[in-house]
C-alpha positions as CSV (number, residue, x, y, z in Angstrom):
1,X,29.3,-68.6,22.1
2,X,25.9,-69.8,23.2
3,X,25.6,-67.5,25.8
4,X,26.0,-64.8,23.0
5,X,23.2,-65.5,20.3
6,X,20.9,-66.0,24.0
7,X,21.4,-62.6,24.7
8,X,20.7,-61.4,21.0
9,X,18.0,-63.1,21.0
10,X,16.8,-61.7,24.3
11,X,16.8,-58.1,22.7
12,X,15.1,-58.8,19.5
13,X,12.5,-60.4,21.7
14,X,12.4,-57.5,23.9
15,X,12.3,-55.0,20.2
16,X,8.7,-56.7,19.9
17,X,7.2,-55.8,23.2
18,X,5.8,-52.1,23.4
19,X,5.6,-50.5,27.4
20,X,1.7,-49.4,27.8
21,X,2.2,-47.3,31.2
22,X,5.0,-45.9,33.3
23,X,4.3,-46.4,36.7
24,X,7.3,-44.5,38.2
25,X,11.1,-42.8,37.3
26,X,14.1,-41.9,39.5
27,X,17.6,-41.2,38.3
28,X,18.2,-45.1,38.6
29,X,15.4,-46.6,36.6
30,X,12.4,-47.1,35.5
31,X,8.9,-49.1,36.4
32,X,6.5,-49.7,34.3
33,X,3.7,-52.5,32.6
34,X,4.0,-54.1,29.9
35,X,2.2,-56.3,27.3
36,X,4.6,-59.4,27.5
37,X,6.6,-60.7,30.5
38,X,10.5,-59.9,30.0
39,X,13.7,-62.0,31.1
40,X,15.5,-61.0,33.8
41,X,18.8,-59.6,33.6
42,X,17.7,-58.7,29.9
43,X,19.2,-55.9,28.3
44,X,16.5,-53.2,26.6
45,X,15.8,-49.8,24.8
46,X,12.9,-48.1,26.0
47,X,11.7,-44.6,24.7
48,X,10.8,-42.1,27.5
49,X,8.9,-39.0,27.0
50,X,8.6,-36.4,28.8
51,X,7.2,-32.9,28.8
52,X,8.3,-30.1,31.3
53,X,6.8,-26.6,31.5
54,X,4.8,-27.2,27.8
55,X,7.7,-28.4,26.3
56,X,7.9,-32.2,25.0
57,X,10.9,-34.4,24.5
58,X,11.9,-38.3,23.5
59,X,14.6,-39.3,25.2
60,X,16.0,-42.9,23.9
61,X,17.4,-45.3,27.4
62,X,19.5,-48.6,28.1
63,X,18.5,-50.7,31.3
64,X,18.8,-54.3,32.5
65,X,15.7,-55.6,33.9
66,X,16.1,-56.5,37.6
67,X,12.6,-57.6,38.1
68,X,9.5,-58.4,35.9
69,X,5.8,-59.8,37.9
70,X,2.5,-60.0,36.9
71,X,0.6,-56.9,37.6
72,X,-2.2,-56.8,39.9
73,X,-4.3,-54.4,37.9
74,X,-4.1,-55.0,34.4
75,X,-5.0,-58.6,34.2
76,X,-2.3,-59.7,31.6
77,X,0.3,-57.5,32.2
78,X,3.6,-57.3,33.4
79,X,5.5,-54.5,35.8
80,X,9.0,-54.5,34.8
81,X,11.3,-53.1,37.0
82,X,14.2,-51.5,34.8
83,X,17.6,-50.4,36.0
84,X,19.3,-48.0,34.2
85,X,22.7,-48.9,32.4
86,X,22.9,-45.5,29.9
87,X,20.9,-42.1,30.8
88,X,21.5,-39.3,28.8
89,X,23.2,-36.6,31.0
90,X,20.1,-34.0,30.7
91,X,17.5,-36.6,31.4
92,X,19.4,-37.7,34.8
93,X,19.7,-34.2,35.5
94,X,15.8,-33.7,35.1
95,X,15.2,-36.8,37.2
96,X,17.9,-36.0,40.1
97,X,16.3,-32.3,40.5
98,X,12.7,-33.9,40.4
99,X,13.9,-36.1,43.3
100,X,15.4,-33.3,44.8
101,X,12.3,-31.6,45.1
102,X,9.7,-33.7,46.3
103,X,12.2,-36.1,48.1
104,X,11.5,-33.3,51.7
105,X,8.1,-34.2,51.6
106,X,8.0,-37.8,50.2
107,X,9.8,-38.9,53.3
108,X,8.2,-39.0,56.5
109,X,10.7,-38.8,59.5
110,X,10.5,-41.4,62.8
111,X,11.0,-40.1,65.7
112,X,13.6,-42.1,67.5
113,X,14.8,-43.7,64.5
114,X,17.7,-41.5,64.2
115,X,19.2,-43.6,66.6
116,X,19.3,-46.3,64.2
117,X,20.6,-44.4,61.7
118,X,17.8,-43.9,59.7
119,X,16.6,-40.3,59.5
């Protein structure tokens, strides 16, 4: 039973906080800073917007957070690593074709690391 009203409270604790920068999204979460250090293995609601070829959209996520440091640049700031637990379908798909497209040039290849299986 305790372990319950800790988790509510977790949430309404996270309710308060408001994100102030995304540093990056993938298909499988989200980084970003925020005001007020968050527990780990939290669960929270973030709002992401986004806008593609002029046109704008909100798109409401779920996420545990896997990760939460100080920031090196704000002072006073947080970069919360969030994992996503609920993606609307056409936001994934968004993501997974962004990926998609920058993911042959984000990547340099080794030579002779094929060997090891990583190329």
């Amino acid at each position: 039973m305790a372990s319950k009203a800790k988790s509510r409270r977790t949430k309404l604790q996270a309710r308060k906080c408001t994100a102030t920068r995304m540093c990056s999204i993938s298909s499988t979460g989200v980084v970003f800073l925020n005001a007020r250090a968050l527990e780990v293995s939290s669960e929270i609601t973030l709002t992401v917007q986004t806008n593609i070829l002029g046109s704008g959209q909100e798109w409401t996520v779920q996420g545990w957070v896997v990760e939460c440091v100080p920031a090196e640049e704000p002072q006073n700031c947080f970069k919360v690593t969030l994992l996503f637990s609920n993606l609307p379908k056409e936001l994934q798909q968004v993501l997974t074709l962004a990926e998609g497209c920058h993911g042959a040039t984000a990547i340099r290849r080794i030579p002779g690391a094929e060997l090891f299986g990583l190329n």
